[in-house]
VOSEPA-784110 format. One record per residue: z, x, y of N, C-alpha, C, O in turn; residue in one letter. Coordinates in steps of 0.001 Angstrom, whole numbers, padded with zeros to 6 digits, always signed. Layout:
<sefis>
ZXYZXYZXYZXYA...
</sefis>
This chain:
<sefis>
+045633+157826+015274+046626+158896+015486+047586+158928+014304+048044+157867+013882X+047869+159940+013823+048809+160100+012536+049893+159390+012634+050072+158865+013733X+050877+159165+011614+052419+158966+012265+052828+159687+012306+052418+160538+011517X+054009+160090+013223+055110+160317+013406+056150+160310+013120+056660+159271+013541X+057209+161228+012326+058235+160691+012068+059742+161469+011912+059765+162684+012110X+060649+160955+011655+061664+162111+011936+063044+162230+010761+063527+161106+010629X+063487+162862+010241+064221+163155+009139+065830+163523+009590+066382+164593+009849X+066334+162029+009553+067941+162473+010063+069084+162675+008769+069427+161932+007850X+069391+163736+009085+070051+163887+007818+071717+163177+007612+072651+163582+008304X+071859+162282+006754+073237+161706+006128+074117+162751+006240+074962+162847+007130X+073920+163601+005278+074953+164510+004989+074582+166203+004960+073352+166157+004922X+075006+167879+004957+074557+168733+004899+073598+168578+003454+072449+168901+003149X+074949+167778+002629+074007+168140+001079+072839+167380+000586+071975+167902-000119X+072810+165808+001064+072157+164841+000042+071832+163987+001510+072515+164006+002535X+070419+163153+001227+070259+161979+002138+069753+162145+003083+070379+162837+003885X+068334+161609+003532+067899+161795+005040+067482+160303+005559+066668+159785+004795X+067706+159799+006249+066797+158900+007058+065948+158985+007477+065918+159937+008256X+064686+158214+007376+062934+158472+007799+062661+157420+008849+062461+156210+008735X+062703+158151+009820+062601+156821+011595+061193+157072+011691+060528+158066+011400X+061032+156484+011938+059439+156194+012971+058404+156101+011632+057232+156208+011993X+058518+155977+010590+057342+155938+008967+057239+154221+009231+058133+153635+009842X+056168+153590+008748+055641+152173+008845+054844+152569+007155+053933+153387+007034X+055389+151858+006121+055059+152127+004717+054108+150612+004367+053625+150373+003260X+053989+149724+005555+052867+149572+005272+051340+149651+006310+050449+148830+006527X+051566+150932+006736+049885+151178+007369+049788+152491+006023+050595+152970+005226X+047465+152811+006525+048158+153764+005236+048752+155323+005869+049086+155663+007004X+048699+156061+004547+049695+157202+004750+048415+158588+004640+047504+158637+003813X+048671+159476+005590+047484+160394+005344+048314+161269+004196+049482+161162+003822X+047066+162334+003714+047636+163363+002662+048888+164193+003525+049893+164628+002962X+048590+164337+005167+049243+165459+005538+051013+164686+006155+051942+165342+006627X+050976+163116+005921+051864+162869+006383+052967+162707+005131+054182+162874+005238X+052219+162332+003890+052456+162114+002617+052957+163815+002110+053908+163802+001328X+052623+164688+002336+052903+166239+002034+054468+166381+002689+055345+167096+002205X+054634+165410+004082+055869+165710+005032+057051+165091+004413+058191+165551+004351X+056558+163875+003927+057367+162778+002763+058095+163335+001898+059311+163259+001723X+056821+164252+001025+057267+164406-000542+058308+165894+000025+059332+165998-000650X+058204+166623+000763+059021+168320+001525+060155+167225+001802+061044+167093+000961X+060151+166817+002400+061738+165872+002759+062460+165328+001476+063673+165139+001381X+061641+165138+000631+062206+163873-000354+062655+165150-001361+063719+164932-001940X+062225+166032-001570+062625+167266-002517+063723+167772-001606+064869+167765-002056X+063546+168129-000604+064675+168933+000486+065935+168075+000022+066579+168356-000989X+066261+166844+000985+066931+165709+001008+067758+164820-000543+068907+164457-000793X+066433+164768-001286+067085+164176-002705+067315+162506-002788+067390+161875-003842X+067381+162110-001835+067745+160867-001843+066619+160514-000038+066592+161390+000827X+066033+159475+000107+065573+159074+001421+065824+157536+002057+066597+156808+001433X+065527+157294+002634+065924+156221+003243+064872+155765+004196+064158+156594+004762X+064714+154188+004447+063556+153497+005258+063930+152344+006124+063335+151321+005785X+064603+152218+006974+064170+150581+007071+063354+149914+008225+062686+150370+009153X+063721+148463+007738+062973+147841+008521+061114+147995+007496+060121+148420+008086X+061079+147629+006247+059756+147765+005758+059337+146250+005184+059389+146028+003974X+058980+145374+005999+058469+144273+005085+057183+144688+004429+056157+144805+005098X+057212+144897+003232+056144+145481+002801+055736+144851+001645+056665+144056+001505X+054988+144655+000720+054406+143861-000343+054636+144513-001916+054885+145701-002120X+054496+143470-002977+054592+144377-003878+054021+145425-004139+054489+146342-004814X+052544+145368-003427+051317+146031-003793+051367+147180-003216+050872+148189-003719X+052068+147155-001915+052299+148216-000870+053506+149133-001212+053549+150327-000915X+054876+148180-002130+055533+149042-002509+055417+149826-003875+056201+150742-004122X+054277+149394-004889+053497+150042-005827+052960+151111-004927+053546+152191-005009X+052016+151032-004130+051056+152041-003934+051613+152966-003603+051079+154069-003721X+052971+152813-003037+053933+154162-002103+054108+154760-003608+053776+155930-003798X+054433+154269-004281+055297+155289-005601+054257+155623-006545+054584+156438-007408X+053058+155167-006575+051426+155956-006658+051625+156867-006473+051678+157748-007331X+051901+157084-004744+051523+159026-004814+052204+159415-004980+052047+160585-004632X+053530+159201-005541+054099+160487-006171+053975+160726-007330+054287+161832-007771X+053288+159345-008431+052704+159868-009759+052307+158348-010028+052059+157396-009288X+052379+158628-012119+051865+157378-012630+053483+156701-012487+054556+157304-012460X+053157+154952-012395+054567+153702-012003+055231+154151-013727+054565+154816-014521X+056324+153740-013961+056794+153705-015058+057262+151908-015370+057314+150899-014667X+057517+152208-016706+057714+150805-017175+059048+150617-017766+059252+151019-018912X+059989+150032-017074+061380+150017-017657+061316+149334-019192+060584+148385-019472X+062189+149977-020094+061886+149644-021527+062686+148253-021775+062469+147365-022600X+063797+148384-020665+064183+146778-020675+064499+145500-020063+065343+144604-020040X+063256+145923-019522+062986+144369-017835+061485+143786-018859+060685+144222-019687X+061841+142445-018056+060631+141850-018444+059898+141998-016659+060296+142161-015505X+058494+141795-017491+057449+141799-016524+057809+140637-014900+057554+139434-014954X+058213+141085-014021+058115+140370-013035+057003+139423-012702+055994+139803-013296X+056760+138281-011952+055641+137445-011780+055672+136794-010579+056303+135737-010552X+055118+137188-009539+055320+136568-008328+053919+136064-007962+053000+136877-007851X+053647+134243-007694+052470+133774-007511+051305+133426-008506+050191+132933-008331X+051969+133858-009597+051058+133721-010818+050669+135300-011255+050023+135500-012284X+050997+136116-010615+050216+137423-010666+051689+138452-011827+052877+138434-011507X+051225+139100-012901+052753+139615-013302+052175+141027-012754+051041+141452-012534X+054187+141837-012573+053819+143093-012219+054881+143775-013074+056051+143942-012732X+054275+144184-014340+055199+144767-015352+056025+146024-014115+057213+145894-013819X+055419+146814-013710+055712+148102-012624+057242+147608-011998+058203+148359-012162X+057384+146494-011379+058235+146020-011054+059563+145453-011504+059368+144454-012196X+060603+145686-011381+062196+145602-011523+063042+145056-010841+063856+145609-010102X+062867+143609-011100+063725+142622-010031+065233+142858-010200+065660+142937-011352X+065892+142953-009399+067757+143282-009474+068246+142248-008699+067432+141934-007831X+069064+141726-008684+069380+140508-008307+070722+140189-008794+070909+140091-010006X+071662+140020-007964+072844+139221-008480+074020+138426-007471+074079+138741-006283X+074635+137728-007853+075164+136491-007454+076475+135960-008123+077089+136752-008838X+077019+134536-007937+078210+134060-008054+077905+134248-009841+078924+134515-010478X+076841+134150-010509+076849+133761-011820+076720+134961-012471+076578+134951-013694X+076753+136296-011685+076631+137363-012387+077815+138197-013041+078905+138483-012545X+077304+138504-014278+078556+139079-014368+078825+140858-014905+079836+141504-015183X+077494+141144-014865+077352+142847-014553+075956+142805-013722+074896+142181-013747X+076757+144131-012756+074993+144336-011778+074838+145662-012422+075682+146435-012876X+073250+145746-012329+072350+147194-012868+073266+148448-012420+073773+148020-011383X+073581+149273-012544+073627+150366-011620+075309+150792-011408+075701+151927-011135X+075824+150074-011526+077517+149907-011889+078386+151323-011933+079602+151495-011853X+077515+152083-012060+078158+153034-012734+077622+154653-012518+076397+154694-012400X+078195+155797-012453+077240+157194-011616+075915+157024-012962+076049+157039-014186X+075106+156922-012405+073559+157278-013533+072299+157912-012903+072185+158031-011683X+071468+158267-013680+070435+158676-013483+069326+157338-013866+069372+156861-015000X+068488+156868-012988+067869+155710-013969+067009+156261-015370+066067+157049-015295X+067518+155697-016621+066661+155533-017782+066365+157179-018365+065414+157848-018769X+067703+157318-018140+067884+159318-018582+067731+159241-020062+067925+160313-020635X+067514+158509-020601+067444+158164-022151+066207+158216-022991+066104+158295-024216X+065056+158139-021816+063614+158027-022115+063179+159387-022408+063770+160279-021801X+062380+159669-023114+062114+161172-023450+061214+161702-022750+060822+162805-023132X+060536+161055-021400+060134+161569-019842+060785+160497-018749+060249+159430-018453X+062412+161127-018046+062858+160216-017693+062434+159882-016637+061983+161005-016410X+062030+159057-015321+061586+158585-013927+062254+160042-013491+063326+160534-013843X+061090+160621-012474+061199+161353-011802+061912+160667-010037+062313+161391-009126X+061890+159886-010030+061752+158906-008498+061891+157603-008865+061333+157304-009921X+062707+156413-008066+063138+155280-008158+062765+155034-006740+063271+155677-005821X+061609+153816-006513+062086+152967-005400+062461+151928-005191+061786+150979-005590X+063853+151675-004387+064279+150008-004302+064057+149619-002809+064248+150301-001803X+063575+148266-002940+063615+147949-001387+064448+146538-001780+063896+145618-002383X+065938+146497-001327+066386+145189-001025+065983+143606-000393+065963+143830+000817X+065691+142303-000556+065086+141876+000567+066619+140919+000876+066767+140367+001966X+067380+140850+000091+068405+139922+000512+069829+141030+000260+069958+141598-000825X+070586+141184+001114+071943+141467+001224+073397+141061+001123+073548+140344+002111X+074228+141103+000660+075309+140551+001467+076087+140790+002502+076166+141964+002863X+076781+139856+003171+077534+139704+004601+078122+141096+004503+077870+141791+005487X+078901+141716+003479+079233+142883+003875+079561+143478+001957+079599+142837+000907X+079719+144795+002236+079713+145528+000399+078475+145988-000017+077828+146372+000957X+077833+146116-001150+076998+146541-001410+076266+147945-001241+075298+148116-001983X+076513+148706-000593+076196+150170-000519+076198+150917-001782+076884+150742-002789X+075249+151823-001512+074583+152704-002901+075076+153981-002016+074850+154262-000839X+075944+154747-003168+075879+155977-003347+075505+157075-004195+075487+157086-005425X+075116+158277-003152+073798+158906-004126+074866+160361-004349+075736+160525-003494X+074796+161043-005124+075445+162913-005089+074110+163602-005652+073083+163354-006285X+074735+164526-005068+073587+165911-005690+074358+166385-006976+075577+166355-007141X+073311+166869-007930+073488+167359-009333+073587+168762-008984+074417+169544-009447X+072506+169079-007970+072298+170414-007869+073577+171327-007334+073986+172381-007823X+074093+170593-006163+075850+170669-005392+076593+170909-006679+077127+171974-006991X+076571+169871-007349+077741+170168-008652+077264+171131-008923+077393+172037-008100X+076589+171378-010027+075772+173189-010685+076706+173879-009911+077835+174175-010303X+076111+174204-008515+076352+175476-007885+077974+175715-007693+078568+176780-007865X+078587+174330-007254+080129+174711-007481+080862+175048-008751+082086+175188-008757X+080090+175184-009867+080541+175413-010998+081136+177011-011042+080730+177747-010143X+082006+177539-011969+082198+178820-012371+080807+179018-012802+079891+178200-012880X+080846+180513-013114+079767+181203-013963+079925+181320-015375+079096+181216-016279X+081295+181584-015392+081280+181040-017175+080902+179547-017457+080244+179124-018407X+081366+178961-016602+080953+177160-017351+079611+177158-017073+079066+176917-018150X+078568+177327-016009+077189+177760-015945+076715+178305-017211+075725+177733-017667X+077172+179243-017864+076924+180060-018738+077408+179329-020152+077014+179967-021129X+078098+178251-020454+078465+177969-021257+077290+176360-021383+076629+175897-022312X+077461+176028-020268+076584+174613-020332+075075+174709-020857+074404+174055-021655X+074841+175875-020008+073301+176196-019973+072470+176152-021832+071329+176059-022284X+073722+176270-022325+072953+176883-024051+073288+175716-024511+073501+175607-025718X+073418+174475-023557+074161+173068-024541+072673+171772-024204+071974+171689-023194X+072631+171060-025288+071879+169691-025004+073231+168588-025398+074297+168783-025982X+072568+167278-024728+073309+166020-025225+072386+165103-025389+071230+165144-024968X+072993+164109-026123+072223+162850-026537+072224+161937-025387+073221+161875-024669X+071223+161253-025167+070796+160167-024399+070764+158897-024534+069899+158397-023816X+071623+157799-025451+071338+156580-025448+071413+155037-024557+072215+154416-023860X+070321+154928-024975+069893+153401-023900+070761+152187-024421+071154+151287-023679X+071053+152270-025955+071695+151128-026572+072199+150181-026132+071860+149020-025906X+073854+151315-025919+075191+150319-025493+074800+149637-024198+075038+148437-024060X+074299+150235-023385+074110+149718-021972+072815+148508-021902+072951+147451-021286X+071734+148839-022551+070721+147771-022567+070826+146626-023571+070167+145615-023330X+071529+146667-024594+072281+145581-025337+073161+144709-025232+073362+143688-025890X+074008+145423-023842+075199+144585-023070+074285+143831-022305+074194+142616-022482X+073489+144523-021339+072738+143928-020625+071829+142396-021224+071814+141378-020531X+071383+142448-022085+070443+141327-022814+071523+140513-023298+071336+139297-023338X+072833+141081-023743+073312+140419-024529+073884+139387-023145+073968+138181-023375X+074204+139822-021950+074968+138619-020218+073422+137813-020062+073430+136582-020063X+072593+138282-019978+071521+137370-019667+071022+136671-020680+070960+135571-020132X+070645+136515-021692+070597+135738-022856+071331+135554-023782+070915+134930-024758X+072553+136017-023738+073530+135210-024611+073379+135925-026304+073972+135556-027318X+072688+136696-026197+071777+137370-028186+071927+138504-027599+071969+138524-026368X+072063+139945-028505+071306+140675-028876+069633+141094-029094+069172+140822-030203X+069278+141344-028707+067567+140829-029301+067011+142371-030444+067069+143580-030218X+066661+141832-031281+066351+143079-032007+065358+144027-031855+064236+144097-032356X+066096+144923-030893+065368+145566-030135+065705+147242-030063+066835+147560-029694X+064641+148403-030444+065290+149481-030574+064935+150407-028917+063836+150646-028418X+066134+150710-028467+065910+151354-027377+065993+152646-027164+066992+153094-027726X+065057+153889-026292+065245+155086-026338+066288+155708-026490+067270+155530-025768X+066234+156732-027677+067605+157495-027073+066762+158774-027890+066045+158751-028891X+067251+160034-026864+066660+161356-026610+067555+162388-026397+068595+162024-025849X+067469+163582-026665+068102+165008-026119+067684+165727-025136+066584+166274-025209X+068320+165829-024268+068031+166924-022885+069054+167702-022518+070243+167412-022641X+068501+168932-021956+069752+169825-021720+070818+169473-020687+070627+169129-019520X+071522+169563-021078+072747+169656-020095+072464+169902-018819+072442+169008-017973X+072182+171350-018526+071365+171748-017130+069701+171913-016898+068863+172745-017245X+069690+170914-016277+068033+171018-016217+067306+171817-015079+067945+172206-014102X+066252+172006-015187+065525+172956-014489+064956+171869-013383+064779+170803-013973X+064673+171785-012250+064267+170841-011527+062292+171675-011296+062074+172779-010796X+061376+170846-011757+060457+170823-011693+059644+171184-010244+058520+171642-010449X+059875+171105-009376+059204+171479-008532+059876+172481-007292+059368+173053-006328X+061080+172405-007748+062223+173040-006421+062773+174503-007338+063199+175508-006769X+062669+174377-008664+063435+175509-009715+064600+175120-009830+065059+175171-010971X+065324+174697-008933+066845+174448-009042+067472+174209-010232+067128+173357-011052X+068308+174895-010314+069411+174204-011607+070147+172977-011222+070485+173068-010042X+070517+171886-011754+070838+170058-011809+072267+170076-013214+072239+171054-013962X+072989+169387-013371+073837+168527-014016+072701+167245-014248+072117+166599-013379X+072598+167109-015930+072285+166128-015655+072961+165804-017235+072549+166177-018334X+074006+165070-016929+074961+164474-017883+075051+163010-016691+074941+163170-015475X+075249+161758-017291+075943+160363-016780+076588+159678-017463+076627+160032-018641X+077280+158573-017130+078719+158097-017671+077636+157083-018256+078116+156612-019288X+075964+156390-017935+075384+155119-018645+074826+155650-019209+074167+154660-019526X+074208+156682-019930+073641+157029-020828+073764+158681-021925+072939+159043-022763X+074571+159125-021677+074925+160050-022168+076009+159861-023104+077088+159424-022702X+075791+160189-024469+076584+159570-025455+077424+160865-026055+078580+160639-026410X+077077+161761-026143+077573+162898-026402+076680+164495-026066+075540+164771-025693X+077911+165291-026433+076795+166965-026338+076543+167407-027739+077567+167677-028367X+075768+167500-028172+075067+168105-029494+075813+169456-030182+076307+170442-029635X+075724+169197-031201+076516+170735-031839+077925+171341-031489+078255+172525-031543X+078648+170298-031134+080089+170922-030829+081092+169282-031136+080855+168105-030864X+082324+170038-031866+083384+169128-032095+083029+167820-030896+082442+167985-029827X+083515+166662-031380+083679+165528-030650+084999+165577-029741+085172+164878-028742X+085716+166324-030148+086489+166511-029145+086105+167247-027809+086135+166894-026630X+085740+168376-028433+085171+168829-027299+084195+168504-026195+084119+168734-024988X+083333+167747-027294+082357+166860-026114+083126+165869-025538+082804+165719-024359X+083855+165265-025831+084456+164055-025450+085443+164682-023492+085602+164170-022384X+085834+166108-024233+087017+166732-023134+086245+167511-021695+086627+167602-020529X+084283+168278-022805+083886+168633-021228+082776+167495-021089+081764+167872-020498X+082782+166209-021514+081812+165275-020468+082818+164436-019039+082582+164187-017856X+084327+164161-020251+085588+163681-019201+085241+164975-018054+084821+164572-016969X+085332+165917-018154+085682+167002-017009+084477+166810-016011+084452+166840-014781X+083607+166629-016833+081746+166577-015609+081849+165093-015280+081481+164692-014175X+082302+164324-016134+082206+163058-014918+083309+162884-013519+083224+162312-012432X+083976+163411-013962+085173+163934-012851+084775+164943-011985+085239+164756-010860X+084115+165907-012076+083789+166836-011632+082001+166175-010231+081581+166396-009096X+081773+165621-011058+079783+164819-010298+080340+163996-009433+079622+163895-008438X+081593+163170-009349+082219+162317-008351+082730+162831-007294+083225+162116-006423X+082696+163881-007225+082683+164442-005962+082478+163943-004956+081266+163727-004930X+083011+163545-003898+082878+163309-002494+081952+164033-001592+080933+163720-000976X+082792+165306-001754+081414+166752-001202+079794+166401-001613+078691+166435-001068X+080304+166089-002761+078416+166193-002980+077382+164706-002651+076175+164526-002812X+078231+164006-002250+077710+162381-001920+077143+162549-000435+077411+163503+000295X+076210+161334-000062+076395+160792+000697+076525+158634+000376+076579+158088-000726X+076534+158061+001515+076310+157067+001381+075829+155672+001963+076642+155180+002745X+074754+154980+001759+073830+154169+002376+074297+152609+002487+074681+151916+001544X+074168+152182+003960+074484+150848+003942+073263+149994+004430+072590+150079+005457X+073221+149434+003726+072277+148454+003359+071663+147587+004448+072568+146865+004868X+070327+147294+005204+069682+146224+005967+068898+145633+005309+068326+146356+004493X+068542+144367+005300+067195+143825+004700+065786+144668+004901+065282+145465+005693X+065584+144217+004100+064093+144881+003946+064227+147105+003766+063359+147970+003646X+065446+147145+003827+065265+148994+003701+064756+149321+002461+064201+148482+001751X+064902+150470+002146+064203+151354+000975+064811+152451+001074+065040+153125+002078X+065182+152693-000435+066158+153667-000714+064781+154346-001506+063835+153740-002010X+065025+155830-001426+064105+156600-002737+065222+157827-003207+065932+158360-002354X+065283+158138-004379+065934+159160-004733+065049+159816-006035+063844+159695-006251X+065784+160346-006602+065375+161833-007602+065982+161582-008147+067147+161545-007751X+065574+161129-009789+066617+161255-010876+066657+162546-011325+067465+162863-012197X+065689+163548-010718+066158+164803-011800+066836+165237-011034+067171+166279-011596X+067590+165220-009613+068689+165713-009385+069736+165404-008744+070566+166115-008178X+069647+164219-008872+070779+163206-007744+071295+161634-008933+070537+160836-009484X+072742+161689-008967+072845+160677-009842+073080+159205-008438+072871+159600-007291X+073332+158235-008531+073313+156942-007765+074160+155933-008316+073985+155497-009454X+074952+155596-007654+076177+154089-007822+076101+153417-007008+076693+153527-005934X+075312+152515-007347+075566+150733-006282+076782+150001-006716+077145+149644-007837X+077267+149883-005651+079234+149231-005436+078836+147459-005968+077979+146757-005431X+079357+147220-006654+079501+145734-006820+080985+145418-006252+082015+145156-006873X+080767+145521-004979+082083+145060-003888+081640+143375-003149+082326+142942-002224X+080576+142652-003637+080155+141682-002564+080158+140854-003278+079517+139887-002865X+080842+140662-004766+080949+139477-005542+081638+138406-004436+082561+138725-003685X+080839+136712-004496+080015+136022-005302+078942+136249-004166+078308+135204-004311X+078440+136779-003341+077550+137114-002565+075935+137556-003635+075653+137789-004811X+075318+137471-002427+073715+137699-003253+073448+138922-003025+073904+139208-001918X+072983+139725-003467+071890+140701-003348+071064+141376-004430+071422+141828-005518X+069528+141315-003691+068604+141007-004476+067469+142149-004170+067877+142961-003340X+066346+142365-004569+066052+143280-004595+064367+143755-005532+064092+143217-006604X+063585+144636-004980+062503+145065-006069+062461+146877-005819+062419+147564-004799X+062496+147208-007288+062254+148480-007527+061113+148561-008353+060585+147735-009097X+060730+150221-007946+059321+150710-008577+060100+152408-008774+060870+153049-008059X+059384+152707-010227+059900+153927-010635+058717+154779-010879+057681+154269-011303X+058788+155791-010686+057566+156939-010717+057929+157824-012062+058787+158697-012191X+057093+157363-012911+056944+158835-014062+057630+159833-014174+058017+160043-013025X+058213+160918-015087+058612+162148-014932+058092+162766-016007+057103+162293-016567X+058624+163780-016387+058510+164740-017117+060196+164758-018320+061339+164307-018252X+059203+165737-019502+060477+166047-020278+061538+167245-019168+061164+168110-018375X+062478+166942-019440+063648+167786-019017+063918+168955-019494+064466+168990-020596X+063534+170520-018632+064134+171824-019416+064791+172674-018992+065162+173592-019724X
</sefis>
């Protein structure tokens, strides 16, 4: 008998909860069709209760395309077996930046950025830790029509640098000489399968807007990061062992709270392929 399942929505704008899905029996095409209509509708999804395997949480982010390979994780290895696909997150009393810190899109820097991120937590802390997701698309639409009209004819730069250099530089103590993506995409992107117009500017990888005074970029990225923090356009997820978060980088940015310092929480993500941005 198929599954069953039911789509409670977080908020009007962003976020659904998926009750009654078991991600590890398998998934038919027609239940997988109900998935991917929710996960475009919604923007952000939600699971829990999934003890599920690496292999099982690979195969889920299969069907929505080819896995991607973060340009700056090393290959995970659990049992002897490595799973480059995989993105251990993890942090604790000795940490002293967690991934995600900050409103982003994952790896908006890559010149086909992840269309889809999945994390499934397996360890939590006692309390903190919640990920919040906003819609890009919410922002857009509350925009004027002149700033619509003004953004639309703009690209910005994308760099991975500052952020993946800090990063290497807390966990190994070096720099490593290492050159990391950095790319141009428009300002407002076209969302690939929905049409929608998206914001897709972030405070971790967006270094500037192309072809206009530095002031000016400097005065309308201040205004859009102020502007994407929106409350209206959020919702926000609290955390059980074993859940699963999925979202959309092409139209939903995401901030995990580092509120549970020296507490643990730990974690495996799998990212799905995208496309160039237009």
């Amino acid at each position: 008998m198929p599954q069953q399942f039911e789509v409670k929505p977080l908020t009007p704008t962003i976020g659904g909860e998926i009750v009654g899905l078991d991600l590890s029996e398998p998934m038919s095409d027609a239940v997988f069709e109900q998935v991917h209509a929710a996960f475009l509708d919604r923007k952000a999804l939600f699971f829990r209760d999934q003890d599920i395997t690496l292999e099982q949480q690979k195969a889920f982010g299969r069907r929505f395309g080819e896995l991607h390979i973060h340009p700056a994780s090393r290959s995970y290895e659990a049992d002897g077996v490595k799973h480059p696909e995989i993105l251990f997150l993890h942090a604790d009393e000795n940490t002293t930046r967690t991934a995600g810190d900050t409103w982003h899109s994952d790896v908006s820097c890559d010149p086909e950025p992840p269309m889809a991120s999945i994390l499934r937590l397996v360890k939590i802390p006692p309390s903190g830790g919640d990920t919040l997701f906003a819609s890009m698309s919410a922002a857009y639409d509350a925009l004027s029509e002149p700033m619509k009209r003004y953004l639309g004819e703009l690209t910005a730069t994308h760099d991975g640098t500052e952020n993946y250099s800090d990063r290497a530089r807390r966990r190994d103590g070096v720099i490593k000489n290492k050159v990391y993506p950095r790319n141009t995409h428009p300002i407002v992107r076209t969302h690939p399968e929905t049409g929608q117009k998206t914001l897709f500017v972030n405070t971790a990888f967006t270094s500037h807007i192309n072809d206009v005074p530095k002031p000016e970029s400097d005065a309308i990225l201040a205004y859009l990061y102020q502007h994407i923090s929106n409350a209206a356009f959020q919702c926000r997820f609290q955390w059980t062992e074993n859940s699963i978060a999925m979202w959309d980088n092409r139209c939903a940015l995401h901030h995990a709270m580092w509120d549970y310092y020296p507490n643990v929480r730990s974690g495996f993500r799998v990212t799905v392929q995208g496309d160039r941005p237009f």
